[in-house]
Each structure stands twice: as C-alpha cells, then as structure tokens.
MARMARBA-246668 format. One record per residue: residue in three letters; x, y, z of N, C-alpha, C in turn. Coordinates in steps of 0.001 Angstrom, whole numbers, plus 500000, padded with zeros to 6 digits. Example, Ala and Ser with C-alpha at 12.3 -4.5 7.8 and 13.67 -1.06 7.14 Angstrom:
<recs>
REC   code     n.xx     n.yy     n.zz    ca.xx    ca.yy    ca.zz     c.xx     c.yy     c.zz
REC    ALA   513190   494310   507800   512300   495500   507800   513200   496700   507800
REC    SER   512850   497750   507080   513670   498940   507140   512900   500030   507870
</recs>
This chain:
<recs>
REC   code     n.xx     n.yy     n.zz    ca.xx    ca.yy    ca.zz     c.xx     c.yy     c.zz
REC    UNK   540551   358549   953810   539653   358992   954873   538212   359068   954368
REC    UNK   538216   359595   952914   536795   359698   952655   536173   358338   952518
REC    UNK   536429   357691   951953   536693   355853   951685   535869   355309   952907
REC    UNK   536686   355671   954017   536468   354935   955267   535064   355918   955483
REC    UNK   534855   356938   955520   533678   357830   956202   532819   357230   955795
REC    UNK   532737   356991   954383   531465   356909   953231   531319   354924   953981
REC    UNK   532245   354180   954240   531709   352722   954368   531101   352866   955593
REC    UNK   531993   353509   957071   531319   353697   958132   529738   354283   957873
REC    UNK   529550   355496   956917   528078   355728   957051   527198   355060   956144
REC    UNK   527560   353969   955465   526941   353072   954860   526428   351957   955671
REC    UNK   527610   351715   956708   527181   350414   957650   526359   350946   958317
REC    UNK   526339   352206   958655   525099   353063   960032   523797   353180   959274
REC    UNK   523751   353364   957759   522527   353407   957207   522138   351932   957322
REC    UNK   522970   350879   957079   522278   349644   956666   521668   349136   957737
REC    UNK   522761   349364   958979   522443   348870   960585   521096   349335   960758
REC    UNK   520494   350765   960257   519286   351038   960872   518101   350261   960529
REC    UNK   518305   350014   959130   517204   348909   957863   517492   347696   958931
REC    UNK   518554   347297   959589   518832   345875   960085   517426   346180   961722
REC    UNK   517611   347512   961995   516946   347507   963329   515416   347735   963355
REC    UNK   515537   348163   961694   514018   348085   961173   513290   347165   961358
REC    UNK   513903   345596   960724   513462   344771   960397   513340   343844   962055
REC    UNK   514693   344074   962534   514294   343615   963932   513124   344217   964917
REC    UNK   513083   345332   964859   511731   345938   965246   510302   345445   965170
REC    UNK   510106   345194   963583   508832   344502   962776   508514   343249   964088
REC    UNK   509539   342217   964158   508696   341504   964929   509608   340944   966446
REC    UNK   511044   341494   966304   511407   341119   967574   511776   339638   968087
REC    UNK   511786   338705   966823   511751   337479   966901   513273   337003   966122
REC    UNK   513893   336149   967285   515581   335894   966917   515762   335184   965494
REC    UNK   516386   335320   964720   516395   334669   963279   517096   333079   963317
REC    UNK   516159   332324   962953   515814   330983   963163   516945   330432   962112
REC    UNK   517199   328718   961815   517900   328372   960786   517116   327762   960210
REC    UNK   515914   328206   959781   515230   328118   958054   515559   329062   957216
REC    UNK   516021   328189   956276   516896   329200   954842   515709   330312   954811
REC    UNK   515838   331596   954568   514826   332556   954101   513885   332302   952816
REC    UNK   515068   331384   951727   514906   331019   950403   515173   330068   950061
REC    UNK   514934   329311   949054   515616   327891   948710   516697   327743   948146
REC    UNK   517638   326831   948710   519010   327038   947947   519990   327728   948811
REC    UNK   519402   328304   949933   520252   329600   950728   521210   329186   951651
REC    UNK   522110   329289   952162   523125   328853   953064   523373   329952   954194
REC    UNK   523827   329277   955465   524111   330276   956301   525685   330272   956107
REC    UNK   525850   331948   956246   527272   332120   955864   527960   332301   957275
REC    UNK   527591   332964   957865   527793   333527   959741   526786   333565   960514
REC    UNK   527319   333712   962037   526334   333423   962885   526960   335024   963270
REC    UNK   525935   335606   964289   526260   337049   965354   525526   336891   966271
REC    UNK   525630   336483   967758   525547   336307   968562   524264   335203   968769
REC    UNK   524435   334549   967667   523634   333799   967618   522587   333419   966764
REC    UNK   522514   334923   966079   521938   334843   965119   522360   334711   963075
REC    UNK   521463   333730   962727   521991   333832   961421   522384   334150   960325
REC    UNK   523407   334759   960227   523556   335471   958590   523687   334863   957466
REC    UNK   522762   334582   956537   522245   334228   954905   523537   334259   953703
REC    UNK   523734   333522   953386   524189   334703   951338   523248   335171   951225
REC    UNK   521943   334945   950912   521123   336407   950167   521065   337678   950961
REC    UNK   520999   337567   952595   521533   338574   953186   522837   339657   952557
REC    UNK   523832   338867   952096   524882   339412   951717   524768   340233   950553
REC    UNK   523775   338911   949426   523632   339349   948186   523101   340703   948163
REC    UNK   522200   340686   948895   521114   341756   948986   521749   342880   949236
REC    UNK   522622   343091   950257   523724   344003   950567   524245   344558   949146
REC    UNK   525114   343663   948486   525925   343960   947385   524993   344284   946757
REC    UNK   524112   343703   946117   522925   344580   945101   522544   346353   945574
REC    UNK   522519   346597   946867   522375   347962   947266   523166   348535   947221
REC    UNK   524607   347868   947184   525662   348591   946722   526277   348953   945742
REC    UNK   525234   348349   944580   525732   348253   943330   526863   347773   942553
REC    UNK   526993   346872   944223   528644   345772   943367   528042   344722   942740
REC    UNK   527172   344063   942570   526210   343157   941206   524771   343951   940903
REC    UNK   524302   343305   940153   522934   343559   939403   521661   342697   940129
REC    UNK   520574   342867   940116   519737   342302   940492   519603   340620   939669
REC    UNK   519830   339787   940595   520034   338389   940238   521059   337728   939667
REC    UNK   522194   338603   939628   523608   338288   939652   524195   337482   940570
REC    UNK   525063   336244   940210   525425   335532   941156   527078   336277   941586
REC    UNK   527056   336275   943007   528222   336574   943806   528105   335012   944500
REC    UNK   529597   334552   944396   530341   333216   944804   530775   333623   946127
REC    UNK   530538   332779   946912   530576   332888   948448   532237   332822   948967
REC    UNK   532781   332341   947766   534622   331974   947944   535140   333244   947343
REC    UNK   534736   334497   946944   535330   335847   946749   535764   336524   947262
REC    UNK   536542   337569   947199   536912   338658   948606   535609   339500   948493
REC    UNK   534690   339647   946977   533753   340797   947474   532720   340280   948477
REC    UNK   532681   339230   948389   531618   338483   948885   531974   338455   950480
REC    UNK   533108   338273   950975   533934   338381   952120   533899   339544   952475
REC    UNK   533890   341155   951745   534108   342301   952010   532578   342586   952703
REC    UNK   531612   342391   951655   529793   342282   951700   529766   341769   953534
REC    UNK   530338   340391   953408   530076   340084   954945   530126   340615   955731
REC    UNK   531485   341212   955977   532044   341729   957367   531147   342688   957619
REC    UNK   530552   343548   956343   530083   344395   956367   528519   344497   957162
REC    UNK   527956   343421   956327   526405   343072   957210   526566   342482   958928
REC    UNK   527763   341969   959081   527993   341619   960507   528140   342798   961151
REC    UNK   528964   343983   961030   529081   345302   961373   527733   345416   961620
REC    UNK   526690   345897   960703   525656   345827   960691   524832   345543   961854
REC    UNK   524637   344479   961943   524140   343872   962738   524546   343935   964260
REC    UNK   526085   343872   964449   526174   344478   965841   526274   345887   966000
REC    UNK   526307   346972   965260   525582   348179   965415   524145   348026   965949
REC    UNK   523211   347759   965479   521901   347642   965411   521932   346789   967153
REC    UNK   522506   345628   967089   522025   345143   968433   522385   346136   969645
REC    UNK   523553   346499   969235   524142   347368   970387   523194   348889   970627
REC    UNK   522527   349348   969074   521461   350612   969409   520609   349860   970302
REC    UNK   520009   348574   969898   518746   348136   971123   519453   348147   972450
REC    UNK   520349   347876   972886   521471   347336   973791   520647   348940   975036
REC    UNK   521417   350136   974531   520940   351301   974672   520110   351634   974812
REC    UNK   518855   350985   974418   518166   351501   974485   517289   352780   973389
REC    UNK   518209   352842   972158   518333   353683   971746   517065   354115   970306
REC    UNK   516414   352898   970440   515080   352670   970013   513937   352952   970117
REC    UNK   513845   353517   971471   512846   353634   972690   512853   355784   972129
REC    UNK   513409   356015   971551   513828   357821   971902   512929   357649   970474
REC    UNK   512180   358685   970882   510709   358963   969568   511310   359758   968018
REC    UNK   512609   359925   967991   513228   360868   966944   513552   359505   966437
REC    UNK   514304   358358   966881   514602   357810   966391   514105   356852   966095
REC    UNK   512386   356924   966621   511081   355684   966525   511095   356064   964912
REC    UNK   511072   358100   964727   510549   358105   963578   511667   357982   962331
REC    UNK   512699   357907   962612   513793   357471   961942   513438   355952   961563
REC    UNK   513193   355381   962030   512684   353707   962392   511542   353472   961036
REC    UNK   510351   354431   961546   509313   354356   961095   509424   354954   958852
REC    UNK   510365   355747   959002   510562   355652   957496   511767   354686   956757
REC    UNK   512463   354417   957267   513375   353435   957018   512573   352483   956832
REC    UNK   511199   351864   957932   510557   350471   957426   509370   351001   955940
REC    UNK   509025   352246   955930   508187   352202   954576   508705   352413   953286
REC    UNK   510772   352769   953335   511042   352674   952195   511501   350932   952131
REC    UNK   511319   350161   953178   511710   349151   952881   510570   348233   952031
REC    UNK   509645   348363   952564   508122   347467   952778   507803   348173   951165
REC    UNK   508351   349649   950797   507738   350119   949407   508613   349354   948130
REC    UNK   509633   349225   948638   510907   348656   947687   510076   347300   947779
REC    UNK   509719   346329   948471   509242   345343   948177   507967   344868   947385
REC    UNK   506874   346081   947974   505861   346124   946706   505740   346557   945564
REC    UNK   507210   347156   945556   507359   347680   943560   508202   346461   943117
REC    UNK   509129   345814   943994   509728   344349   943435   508802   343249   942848
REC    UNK   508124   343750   944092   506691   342197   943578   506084   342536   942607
REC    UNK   505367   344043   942423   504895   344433   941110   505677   344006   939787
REC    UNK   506992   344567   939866   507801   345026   938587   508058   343323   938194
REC    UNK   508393   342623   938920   508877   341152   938934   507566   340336   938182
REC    UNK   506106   340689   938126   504991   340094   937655   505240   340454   936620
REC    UNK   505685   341651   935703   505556   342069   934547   506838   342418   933679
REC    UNK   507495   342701   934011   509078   342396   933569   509687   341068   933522
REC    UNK   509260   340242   932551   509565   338561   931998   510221   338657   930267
REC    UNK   510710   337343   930503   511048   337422   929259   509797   337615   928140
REC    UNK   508662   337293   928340   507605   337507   927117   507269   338819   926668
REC    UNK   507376   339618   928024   507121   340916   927711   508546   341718   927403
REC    UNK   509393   341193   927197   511255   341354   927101   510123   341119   925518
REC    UNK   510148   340131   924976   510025   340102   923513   509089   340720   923027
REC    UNK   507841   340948   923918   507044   341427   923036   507219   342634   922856
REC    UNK   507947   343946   923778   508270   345197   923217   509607   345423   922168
REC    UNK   510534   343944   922665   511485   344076   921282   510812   344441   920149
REC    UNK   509663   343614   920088   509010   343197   918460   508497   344296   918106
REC    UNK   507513   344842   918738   507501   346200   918421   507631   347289   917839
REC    UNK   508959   346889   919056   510103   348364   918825   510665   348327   917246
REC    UNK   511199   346506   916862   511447   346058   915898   510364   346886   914612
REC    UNK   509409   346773   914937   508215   347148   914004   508132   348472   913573
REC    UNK   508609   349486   914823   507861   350778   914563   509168   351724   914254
REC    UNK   510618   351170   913864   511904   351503   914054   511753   351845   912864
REC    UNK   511813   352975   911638   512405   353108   910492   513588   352488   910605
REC    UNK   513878   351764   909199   515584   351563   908930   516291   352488   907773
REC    UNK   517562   352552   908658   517781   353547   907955   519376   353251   906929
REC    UNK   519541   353931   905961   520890   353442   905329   521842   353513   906078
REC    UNK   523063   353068   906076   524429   353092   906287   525228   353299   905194
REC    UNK   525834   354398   905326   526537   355167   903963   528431   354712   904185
REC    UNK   529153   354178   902728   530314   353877   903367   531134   354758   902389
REC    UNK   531988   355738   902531   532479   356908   901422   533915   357590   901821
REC    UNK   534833   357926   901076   536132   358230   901487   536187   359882   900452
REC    UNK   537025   360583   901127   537042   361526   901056   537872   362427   901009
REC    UNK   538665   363242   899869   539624   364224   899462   539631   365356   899754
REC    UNK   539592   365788   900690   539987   367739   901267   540978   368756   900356
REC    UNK   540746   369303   899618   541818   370422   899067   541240   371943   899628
REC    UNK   542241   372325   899880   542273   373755   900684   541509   374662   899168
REC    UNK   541440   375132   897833   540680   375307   897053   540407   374874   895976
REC    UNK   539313   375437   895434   538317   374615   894300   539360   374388   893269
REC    UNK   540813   375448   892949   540790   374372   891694   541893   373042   892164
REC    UNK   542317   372957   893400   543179   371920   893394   542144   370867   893466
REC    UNK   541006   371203   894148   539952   370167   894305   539455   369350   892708
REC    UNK   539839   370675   891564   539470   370053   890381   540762   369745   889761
REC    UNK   542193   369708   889840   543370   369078   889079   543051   367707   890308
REC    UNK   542581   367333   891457   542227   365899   892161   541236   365232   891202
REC    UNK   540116   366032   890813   539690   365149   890103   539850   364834   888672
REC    UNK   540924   365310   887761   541402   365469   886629   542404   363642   886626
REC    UNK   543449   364132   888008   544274   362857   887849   543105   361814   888310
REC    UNK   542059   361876   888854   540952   360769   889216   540818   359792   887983
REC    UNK   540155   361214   886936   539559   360675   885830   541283   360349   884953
REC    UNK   542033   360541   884949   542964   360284   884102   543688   358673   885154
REC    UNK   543329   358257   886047   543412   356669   886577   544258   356232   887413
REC    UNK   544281   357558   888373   544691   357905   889683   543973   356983   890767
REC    UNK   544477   356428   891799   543345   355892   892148   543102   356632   893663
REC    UNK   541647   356865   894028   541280   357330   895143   542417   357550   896054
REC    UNK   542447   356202   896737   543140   356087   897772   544902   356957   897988
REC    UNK   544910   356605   897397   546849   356908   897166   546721   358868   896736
REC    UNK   545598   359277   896023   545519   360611   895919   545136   361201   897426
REC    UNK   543979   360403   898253   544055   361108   899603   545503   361637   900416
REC    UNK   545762   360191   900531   547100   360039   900927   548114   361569   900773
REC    UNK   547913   361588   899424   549178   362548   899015   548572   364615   899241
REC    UNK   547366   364405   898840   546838   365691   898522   545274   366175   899539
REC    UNK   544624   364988   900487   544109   365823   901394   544638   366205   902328
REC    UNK   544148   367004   902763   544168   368171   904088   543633   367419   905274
REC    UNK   542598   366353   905136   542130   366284   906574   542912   364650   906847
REC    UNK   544088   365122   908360   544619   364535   909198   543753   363081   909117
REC    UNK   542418   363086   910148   541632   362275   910450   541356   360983   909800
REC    UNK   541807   361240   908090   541125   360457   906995   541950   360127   905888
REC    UNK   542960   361297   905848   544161   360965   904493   545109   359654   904490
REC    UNK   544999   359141   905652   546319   358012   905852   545570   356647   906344
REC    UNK   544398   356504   906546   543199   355954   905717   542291   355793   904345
REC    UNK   543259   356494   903125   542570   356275   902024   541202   356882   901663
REC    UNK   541093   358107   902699   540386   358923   902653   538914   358309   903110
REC    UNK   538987   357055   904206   537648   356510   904094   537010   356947   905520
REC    UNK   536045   357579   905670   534884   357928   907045   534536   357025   907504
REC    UNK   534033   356856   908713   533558   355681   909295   531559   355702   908986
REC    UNK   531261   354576   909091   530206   354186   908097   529238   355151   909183
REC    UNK   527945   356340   908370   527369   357107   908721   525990   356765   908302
REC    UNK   525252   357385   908869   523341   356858   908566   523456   358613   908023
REC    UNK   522605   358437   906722   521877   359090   905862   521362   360882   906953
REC    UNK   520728   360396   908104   520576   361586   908959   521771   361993   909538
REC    UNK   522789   361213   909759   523756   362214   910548   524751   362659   909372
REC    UNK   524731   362767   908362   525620   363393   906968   525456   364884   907068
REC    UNK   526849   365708   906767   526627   367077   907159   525828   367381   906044
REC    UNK   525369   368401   905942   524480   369281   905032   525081   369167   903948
REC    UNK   526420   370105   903313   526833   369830   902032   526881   368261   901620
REC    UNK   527441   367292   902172   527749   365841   902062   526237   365234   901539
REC    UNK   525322   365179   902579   523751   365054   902078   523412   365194   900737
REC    UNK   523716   367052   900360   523067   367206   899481   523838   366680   898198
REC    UNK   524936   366470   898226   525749   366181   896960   525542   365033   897270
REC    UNK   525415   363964   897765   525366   362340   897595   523959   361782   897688
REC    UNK   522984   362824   897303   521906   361965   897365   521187   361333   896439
REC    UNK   521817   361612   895590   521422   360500   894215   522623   359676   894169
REC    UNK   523629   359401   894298   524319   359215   893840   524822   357636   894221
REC    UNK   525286   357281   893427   525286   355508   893328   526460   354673   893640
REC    UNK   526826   353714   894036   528017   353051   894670   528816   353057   893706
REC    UNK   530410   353471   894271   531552   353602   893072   531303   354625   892564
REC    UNK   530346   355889   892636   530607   357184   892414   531298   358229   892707
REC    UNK   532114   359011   892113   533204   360331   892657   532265   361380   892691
REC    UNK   531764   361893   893420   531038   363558   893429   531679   364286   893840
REC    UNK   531337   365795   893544   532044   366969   893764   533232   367836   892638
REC    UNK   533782   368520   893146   533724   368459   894132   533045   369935   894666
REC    UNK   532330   370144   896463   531513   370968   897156   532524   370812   898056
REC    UNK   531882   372835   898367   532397   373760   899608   531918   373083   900909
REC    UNK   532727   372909   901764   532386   372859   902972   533196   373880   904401
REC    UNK   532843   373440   905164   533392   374311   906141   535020   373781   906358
REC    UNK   535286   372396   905814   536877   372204   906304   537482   372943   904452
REC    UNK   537333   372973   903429   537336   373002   902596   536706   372245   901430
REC    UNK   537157   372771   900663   536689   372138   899143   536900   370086   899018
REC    UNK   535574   369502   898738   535590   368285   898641   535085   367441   897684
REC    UNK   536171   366377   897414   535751   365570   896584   535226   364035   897470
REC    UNK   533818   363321   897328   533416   362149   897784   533982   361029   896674
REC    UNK   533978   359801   897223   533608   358823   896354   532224   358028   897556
REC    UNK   531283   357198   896650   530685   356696   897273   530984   355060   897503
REC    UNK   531549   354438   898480   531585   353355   898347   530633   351982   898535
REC    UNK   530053   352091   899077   528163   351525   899745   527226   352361   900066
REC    UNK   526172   351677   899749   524618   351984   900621   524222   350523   901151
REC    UNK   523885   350684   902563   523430   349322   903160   522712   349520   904243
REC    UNK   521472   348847   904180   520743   349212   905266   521242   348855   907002
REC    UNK   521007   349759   907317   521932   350021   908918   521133   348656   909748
REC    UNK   522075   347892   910118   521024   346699   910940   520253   346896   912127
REC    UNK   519455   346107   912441   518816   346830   913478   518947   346523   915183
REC    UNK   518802   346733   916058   519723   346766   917607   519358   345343   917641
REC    UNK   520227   344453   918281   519891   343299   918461   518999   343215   919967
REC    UNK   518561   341971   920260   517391   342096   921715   518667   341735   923190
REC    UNK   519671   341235   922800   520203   341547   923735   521153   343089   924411
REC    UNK   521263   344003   923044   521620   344927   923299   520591   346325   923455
REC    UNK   519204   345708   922955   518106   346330   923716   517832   346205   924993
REC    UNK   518047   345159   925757   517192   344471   926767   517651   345392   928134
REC    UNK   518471   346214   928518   518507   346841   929291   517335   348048   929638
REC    UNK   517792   348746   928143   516630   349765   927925   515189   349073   928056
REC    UNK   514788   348057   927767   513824   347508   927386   512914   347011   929153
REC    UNK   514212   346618   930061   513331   346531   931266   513532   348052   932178
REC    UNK   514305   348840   931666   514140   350178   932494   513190   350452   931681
REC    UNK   512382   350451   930778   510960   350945   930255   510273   350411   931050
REC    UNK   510233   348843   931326   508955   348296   931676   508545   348525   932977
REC    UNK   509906   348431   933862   510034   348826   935043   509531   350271   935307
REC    UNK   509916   351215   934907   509407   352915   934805   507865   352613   934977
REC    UNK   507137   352159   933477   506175   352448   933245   505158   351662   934501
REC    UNK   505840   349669   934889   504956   349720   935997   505310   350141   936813
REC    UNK   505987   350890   937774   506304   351593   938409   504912   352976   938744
REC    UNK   505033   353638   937466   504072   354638   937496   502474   354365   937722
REC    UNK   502690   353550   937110   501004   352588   936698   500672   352262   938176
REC    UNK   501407   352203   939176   500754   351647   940480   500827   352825   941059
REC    UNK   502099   353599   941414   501764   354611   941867   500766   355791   941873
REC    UNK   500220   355769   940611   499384   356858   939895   498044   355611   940754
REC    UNK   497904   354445   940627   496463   354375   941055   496756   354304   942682
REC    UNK   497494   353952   943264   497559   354717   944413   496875   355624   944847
REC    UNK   497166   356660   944554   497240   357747   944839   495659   358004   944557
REC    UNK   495243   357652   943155   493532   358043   943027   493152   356960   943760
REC    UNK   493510   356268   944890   492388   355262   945521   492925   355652   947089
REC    UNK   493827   356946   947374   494172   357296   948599   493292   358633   948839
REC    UNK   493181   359020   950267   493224   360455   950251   493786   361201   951057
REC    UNK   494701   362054   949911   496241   362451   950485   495505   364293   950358
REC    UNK   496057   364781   951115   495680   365846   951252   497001   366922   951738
REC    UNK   497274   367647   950726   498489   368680   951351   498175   369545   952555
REC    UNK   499134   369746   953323   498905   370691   954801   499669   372016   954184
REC    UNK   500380   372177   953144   501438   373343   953176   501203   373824   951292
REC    UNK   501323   375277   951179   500779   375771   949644   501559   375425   949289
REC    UNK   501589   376240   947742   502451   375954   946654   503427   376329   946701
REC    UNK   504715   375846   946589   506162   376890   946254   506177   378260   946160
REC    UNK   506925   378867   946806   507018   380243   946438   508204   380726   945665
REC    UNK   508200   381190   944764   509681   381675   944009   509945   382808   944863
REC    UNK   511238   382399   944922   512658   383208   945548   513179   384182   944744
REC    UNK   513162   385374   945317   513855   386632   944803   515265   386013   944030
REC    UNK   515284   386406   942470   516519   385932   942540   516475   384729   941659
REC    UNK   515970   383428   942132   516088   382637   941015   515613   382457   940107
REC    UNK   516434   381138   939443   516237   381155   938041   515150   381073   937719
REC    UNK   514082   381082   936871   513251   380524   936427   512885   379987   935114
REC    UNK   511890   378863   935405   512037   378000   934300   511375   378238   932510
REC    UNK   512078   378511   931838   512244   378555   929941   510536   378543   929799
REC    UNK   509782   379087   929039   508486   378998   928816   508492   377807   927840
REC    UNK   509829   377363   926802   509650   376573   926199   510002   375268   926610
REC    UNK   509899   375172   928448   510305   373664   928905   508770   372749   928788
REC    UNK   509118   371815   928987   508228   370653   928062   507348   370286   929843
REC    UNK   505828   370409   929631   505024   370009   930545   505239   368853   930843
REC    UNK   505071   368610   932717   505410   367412   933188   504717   366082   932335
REC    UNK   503802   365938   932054   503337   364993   930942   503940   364442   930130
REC    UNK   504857   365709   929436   505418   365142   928124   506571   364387   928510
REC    UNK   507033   364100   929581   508394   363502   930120   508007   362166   930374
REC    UNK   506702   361727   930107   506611   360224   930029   506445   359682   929486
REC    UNK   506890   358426   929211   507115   357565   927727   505820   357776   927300
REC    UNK   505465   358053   925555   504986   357801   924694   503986   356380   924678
REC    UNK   502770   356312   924638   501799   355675   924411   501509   354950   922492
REC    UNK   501280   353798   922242   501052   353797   921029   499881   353071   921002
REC    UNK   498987   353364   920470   497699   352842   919985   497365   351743   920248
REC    UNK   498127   350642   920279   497597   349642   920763   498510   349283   922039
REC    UNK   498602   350354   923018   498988   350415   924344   500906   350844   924663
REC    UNK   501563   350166   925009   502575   350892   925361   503325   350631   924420
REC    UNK   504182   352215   924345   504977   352210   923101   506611   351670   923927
REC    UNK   507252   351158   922118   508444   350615   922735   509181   352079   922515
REC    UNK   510704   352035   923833   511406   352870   923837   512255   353246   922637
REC    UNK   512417   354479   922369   513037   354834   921194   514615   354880   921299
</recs>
C-alpha cells in the first residue's frame, strides 16, 4: 500500500511539472526530436512522448545517474513510461477541469515552473565547468597537497599477562616461529587463526600503545612485549609501505560533488549581491524549551569547502 501511495504521489508531483511546462506555452508537442539522436517512444492523445522524456523521469527518480544510458527494450524503461503517460493524462485531464484557472493552484503552477527553470540554470552552469579538464585538474592537486602516508603490515600475540607474554617471547627467540605461536597462545579470536596478522593500518590510525612501541622499529622486528587494553602484547613488524594514493576514478565522484557544490554557490552568492531581496518577517525566535545550539558549533562559513591559495582547494 505504501509502494502504491508513494508512486501515485509521485505521478501527481510529476503530472504538475508536466502542466507546468504545458502552461509555459500551450503549444501541442510537435515530432521534432527535442535532442539529437532522440526517438519517440509513445504518443497521448496525440501528443509525443521522447526517451529523454523518460530518461529524465528515471534520473529524478534516481533509477540512473545523470547521463546514464537506460535501453528502451527494459522493463525499467517500460515501468519509467507508463509512468510519464500517467503523467501526462493527469495533467491533461487537470486542464480538462479546468483546474488551472483556480489561483491556489496558479500558485502551485507558478513554483513548480521556478524550481524547474532553476534546475536548468544550475545544469547549464554546473555542465560549463564540471569537464573532464577540470575532473583532472583538481585530481592533480588533490594528488599534490595529499600527505602520503605509511601502510604498516604486523601480526600479533595477545597473552592475558606479562610473564606469559615473556615465556612467548623466550620460545620466539629460542626458533618458534611467529605464526604457529599465535595460533596456540593468543587470546585475540580476531587474529590467532590468522597467524596473528592485522589488516594493513596507516601509521595515524595505530592505537596509542602499538604507535609508541613500533616507531622505530624495522621490518622483521618482534617488539614488546606492551600493556594494552586487550592485554599484554607482543608485535612483529612485517612491512612499511607507502599507502598508495586514491586513484582518479575512485576520486571522481567526490571530485564533481565538489565542483558542482562550489559552482553551485559561486552563482548563487552573486545572485543574490546583484538582486534586491529584502525580508518582510524578523529573525527566528527561540522556543521555550528548545534545544539550543553548542557554543562550540562551527560558524556557517566554516562549512564551506576550504580555499587554497591559488584558488579552489581539492576535497579532502
């Protein structure tokens, strides 16, 4: 039931964007592709329904990504349809009514077309500046301004106390070998039936005791053994290797939600200093009662990406 509620009020939201656009100019939709390449998929009473119509649908629905191809021989693509046809005879049938003409629903009309018309001038914006050149040039950057950091590879003996921790390292030195002593004599589940080996850690995320006992210390080294909070431990060190660095395709998401954000803001902000917007209503009033906000929360400022000297910084 909820399933069905949520598609029915999806088709009533979309139908209205559909009565939006019919509104704008009132003129029956012709058979010139909108775009090149475009096909008509259905007709509704005459009028033409697109794939990018469809596409466009599914992109708002978040069943593809922006410029993702959906195949016209799919069921989603079939599901997308029925759906914009719904659409569409909703919408004809509100004009039908008349139901266009009633001033609540002019102004229903009237914001539905400026989040449409706004979605299009941040597309056109974001689309000038979100390219692959600027895809590389904040990789490089980012590449640039990234400390690298080690990757530590080390296995590890748990004894419940210090001196079993020191008869572990007695049979060590007498030619025991690591592995087969975890096995038999640590404590920690996680790691003993693995040969006592951790999964490979960067230098900052090492607990405190671990840090401080392995920081000199050189590949093929046994340290310890040190107190910790699971117990008494003996390390060996098996590598140091520098941690590689994110590749650009597993940046590139983050990399256009930066670019996108930042032009995003960049237009809006001059907007606004080249409008004049003027509030009718004061400031918020706090409510008996609620929460209020930490003196140590971070000024709206600081919540926007980081600037670097020679202009925008890459995301961290």
């Amino acid at each position: 039931m909820k399933a069905s509620f949520a598609k029915a009020r999806r088709i009533a939201c979309a139908g209205l964007c559909v009565l939006v656009l019919s509104a704008c100019g009132n003129k029956k939709t012709t058979a010139i592709p909108p775009q090149p390449g475009d096909r008509a998929v259905a007709t509704v009473n005459g009028a033409v329904v697109w794939a990018s119509d469809v596409k466009r649908e599914a992109v708002a629905q978040g069943l593809i990504g922006p410029g993702e191809p959906l195949d016209t021989s799919s069921v989603s693509f079939r599901q997308v349809l029925d759906e914009v046809v719904d659409q569409k005879l909703l919408a004809t049938e509100a004009v039908r009514r008349r139901l266009d003409k009633d001033p609540a629903v002019q102004r229903r009309l009237a914001a539905a077309r400026d989040r449409v018309l706004g979605d299009i001038v941040l597309e056109s914006a974001v689309g000038k500046v979100v390219n692959e050149d600027a895809i590389n040039g904040l990789y490089a950057e980012m590449l640039k301004n990234t400390k690298a950091s080690q990757e530590i590879g080390l296995r590890q003996i748990v004894a419940p106390t210090q001196a079993e921790a020191e008869q572990v390292k007695v049979l060590l030195a007498g030619g025991a070998t690591f592995e087969a002593l975890a096995a038999e004599r640590s404590r920690d589940e996680n790691t003993r039936f693995q040969g006592g080996a951790l999964p490979p850690l960067t230098e900052d995320l090492l607990p405190a005791g671990y840090a401080a006992a392995l920081k000199d210390a050189k590949p093929g080294q046994v340290v310890g053994p040190f107190k910790t909070s699971t117990g008494w431990v003996i390390v060996r060190l098996d590598e140091r290797r520098q941690e590689p660095p994110i590749t650009r395709e597993a940046a590139r998401p983050q990399i256009i939600r930066f670019l996108t954000f930042d032009q995003v803001k960049d237009l809006v902000l001059d907007l606004r200093r080249r409008a004049k917007v003027r509030s009718l209503i004061g400031p918020p009033q706090a409510l008996p009662g609620a929460p209020t906000e930490p003196a140590s929360a971070p000024a709206a400022a600081a919540l926007s990406p980081p600037t670097a000297a020679a202009g925008k910084a890459a995301p961290q």
